[in-house]
N, C-alpha and C positions, 0 to 999 in steps of 0.2 A: 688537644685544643682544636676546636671546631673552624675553619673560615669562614667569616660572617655572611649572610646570603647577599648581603649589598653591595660588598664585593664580584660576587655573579652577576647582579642585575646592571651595575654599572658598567662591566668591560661591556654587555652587551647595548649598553647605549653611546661606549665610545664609538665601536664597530657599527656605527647607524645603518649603511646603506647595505652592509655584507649581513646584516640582522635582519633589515628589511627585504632582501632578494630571499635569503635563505625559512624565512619566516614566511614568505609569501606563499614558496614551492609546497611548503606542508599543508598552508590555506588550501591553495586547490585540490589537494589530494585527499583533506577533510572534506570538503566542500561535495567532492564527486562522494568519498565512502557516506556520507549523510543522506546526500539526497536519494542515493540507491537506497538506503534503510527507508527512509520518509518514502520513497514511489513504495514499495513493496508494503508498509504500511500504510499507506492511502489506500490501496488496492482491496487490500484486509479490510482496513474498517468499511469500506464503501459495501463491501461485499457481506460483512459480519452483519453491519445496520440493515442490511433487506429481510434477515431474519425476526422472527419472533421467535421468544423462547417458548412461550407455549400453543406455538404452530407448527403441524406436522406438514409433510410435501411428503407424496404419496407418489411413485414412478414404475415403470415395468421395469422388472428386475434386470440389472445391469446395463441399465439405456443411458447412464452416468448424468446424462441431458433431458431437460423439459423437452426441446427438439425432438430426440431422439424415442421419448418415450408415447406408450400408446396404453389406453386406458378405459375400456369401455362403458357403454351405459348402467350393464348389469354389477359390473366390476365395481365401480362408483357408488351404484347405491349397498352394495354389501359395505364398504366403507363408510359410509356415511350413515348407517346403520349400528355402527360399532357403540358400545356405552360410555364409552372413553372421550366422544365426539363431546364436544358442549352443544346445547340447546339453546338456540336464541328465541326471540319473541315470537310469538305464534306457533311455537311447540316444534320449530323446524329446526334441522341442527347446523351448526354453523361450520358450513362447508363449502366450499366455491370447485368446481367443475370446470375447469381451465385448458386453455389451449393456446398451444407458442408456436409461432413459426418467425420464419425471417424474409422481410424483404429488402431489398435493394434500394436508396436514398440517396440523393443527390448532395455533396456537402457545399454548406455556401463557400464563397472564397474562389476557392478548388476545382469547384465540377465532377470532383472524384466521385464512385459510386461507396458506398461503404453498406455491410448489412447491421441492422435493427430488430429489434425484436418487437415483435408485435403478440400483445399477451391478451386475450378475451377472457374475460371474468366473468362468475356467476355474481347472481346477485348478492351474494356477500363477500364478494370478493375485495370489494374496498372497506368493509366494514372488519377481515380479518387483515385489514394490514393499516392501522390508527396511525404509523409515521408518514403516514401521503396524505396528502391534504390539498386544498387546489389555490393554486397561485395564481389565476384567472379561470377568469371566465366560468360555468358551470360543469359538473359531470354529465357524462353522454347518458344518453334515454336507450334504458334495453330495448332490442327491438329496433332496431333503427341503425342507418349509417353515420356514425357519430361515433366522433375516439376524442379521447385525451391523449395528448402529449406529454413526454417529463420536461422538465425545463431545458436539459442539457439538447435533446433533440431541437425543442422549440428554437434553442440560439442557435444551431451547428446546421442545420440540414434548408436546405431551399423549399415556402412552402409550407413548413411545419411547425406558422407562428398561428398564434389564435386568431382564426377567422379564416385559415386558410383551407384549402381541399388537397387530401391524397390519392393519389389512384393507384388501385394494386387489388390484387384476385378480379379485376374486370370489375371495378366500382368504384367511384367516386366518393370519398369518407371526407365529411367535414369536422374542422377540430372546434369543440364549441372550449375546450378547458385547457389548462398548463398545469401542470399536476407537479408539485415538490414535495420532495419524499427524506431532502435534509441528506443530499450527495450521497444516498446509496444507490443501489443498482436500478431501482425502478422509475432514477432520475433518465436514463439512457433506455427506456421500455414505449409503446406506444400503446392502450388502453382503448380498448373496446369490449361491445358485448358476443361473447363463446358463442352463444348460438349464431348470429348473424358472419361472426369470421369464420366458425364451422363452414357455414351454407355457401358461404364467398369460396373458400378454399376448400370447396369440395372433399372435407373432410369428417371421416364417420366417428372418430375416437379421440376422446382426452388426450394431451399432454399430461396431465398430473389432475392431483385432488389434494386439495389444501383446505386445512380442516384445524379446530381451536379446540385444544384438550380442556376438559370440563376442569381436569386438575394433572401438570403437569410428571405430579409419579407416577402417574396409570400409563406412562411413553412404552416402558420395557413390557407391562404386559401386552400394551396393544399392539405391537409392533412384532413380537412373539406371535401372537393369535392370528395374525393379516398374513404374516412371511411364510408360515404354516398351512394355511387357508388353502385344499388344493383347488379352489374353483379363483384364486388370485397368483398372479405371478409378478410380483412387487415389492418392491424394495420402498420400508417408510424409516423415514428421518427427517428429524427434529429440523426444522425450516432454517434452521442460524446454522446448524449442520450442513445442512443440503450446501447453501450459498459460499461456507467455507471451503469447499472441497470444491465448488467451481473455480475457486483462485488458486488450487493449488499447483496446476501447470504452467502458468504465464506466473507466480511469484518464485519458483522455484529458477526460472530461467531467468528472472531481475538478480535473484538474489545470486546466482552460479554467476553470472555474464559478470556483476556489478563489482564485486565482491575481488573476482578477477585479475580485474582492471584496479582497484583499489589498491590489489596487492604488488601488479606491477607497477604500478605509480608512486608508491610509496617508497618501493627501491628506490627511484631516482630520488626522490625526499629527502632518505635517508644518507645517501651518497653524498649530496649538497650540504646535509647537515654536519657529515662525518669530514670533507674536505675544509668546513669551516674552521670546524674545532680544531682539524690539526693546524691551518695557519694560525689561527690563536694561540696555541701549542708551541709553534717554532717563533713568534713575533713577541711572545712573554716568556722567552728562555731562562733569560735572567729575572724578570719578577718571579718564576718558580724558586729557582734559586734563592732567592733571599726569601721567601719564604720559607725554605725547608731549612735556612739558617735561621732565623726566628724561631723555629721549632715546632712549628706546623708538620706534624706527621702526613707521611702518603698516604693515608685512607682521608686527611680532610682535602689533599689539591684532587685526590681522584675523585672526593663528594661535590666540589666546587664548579670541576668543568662539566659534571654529569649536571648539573644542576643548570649552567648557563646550556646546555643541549637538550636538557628538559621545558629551559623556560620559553626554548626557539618553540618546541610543541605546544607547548600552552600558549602562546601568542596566535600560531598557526591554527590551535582549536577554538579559538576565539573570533577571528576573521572569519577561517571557513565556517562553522557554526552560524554564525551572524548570516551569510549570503547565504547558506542553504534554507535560513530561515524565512527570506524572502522568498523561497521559492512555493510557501502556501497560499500563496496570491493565485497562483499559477493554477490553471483547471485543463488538463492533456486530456485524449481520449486514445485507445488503443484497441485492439480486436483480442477478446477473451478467446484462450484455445480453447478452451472447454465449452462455450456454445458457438462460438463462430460469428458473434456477435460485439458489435464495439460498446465500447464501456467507458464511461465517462469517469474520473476520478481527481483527486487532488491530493498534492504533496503533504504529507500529515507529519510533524514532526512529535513527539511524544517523548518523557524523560528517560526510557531506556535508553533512546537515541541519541540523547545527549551526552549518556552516561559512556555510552558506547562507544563513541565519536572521539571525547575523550582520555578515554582508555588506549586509545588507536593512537592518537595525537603524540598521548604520553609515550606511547611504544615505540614509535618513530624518534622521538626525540633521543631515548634511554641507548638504542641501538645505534643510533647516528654518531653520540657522543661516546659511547663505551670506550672504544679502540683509543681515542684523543685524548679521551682522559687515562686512560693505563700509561696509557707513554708517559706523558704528564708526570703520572707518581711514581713513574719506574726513572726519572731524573734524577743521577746522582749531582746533588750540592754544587759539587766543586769542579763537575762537567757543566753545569750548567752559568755556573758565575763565572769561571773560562770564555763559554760561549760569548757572551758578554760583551 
């Protein structure tokens, strides 16, 4: 014969304030394991959304970075040569000749200096990436000192609102646009024309070549025929590719560091939940007791406390859950290892996350109460109506 679950839910609404303390400890400790899942899927999606799926990113082999890579003129046009390219209007193919570097910005607020990334596009550079669109003001005129900003810069850095001037490579660049890109990476980018930030920064050779597959299964053989190519030495992948594997060192070190701490915080959770149950345990000696005189078998008093140390988790994944949910309000920026560059992102919560969160919740509670309730069903009768 089963103990009915209204019996669990009610001793824990006699115990109000020792329900409430110990139901809280777990909130936080949901609250922190969520929002490490939600930062490190912020990071991911921001990073995923700057991809196109059928956009290649073209790099000198093993430069890991747009920064870091080098790409020349004759280089460029063997690629952009390729039959795999797509062809836009007027028989040209649809490829952008790109250059990244980083300079140094003032952040409002702060004063702090932080780097940026400053990206020079060919002229179809905004026409291969359709998720940016402009949020003021106009696109800058090739040929000219004139950049776009992304929004995240526009609000974060001193200077870098529409209308405003930057100075960097010994020139004066005015921002005619605010460019939103829908919180992915090229929200935290500043936009100008390649040739003109070449000639500023006295620079001879591409960072990369980004290029629109006429039809995304021709990836493997053209990617085959370039990596092969001995007059190229370049590493090509799929542009949602590329942008994944720039998150992979700063999400490995949220999710290691986060994870962590989760786990040591949880012990204490856990401890909290486990000294509950046993005063419950020693202050309902005798209600065990008449119970197992009733005839309520040890496997329902030990389903009963598990359940009242289960439902502490689920109360706890409810609270926590709830405030980590507030945290997608919240818009952080932090510096990507992988370009050296800061990156604007926001808390993304998602239903694995919940699922996960959950799970944890439940975990905590299961372990907390195990021990309290073994005791519980290991109460002989007539030790316990003694006790009494």
């Amino acid at each position: 014969m089963a103990i009915p679950l209204s019996y669990s839910l009610r001793n824990l609404w006699t115990r109000k304030l020792t329900t409430f303390l110990t139901a809280g400890g777990m909130a936080l400790v949901v609250f922190e394991f969520a929002a490490v899942l939600m930062l490190d899927a912020g990071l991911k999606a921001s990073l995923v959304a700057t991809g196109q799926p059928d956009n290649i990113v073209v790099t000198r082999r093993s430069s890991g970075t747009e920064v870091q890579s080098a790409v020349d003129r004759t280089q460029a046009a063997v690629i952009e040569s390729q039959p795999e390219v797509a062809i836009g209007p007027g028989g040209l193919p649809l490829a952008s000749r790109e250059v990244v570097v980083l300079i140094a910005l003032e952040k409002q607020g702060t004063g702090a200096a932080s780097n940026v990334t400053i990206r020079g596009v060919g002229d179809r550079g905004i026409e291969l990436r359709p998720q940016v669109r402009l949020a003021k003001g106009r696109m800058f005129k090739p040929g000219s000192a004139e950049i776009a900003v992304g929004s995240s810069i526009a609000s974060r850095f001193v200077g870098a609102d529409l209308g405003g001037t930057l100075r960097f490579a010994g020139r004066e660049w005015t921002i005619v646009g605010v460019l939103d890109s829908g919180g992915s990476a090229f929200d935290s980018e500043i936009w100008g024309d390649a040739e003109q930030l070449m000639q500023s920064f006295r620079r001879q050779l591409f960072s990369s070549i980004v290029a629109k597959l006429a039809d995304p299964a021709g990836f493997d053989a053209l990617k085959e025929r370039l990596e092969t190519d001995p007059r190229l030495t370049v590493d090509v992948k799929r542009e949602r590719t590329f942008y994944e594997e720039q998150s992979q060192a700063l999400s490995g070190f949220i999710s290691v560091l986060g994870l962590t701490l989760s786990i040591i915080f949880s012990l204490g959770a856990m401890i909290g939940a486990m000294i509950t149950m046993y005063a419950a345990v020693s202050n309902r000696t005798m209600e065990i007791g008449a119970l197992r005189a009733l005839g309520f078998r040890r496997g329902s008093i030990l389903t009963a406390f598990l359940a009242e140390s289960m439902f502490l988790g689920l109360v706890g994944w409810a609270v926590g859950l709830a405030l980590a949910a507030l945290m997608q309000l919240v818009q952080i920026s932090t510096m990507n290892w992988q370009s050296f560059a800061e990156l604007a992102f926001r808390f993304t919560l998602t239903p694995r996350i919940v699922m996960q969160s959950l799970v944890f919740a439940l975990a905590m509670g299961f372990l907390g109460g195990v021990l309290p309730a073994l005791r519980a069903a290991r109460l002989q009768i007539v030790d316990a109506l003694r006790a009494a």
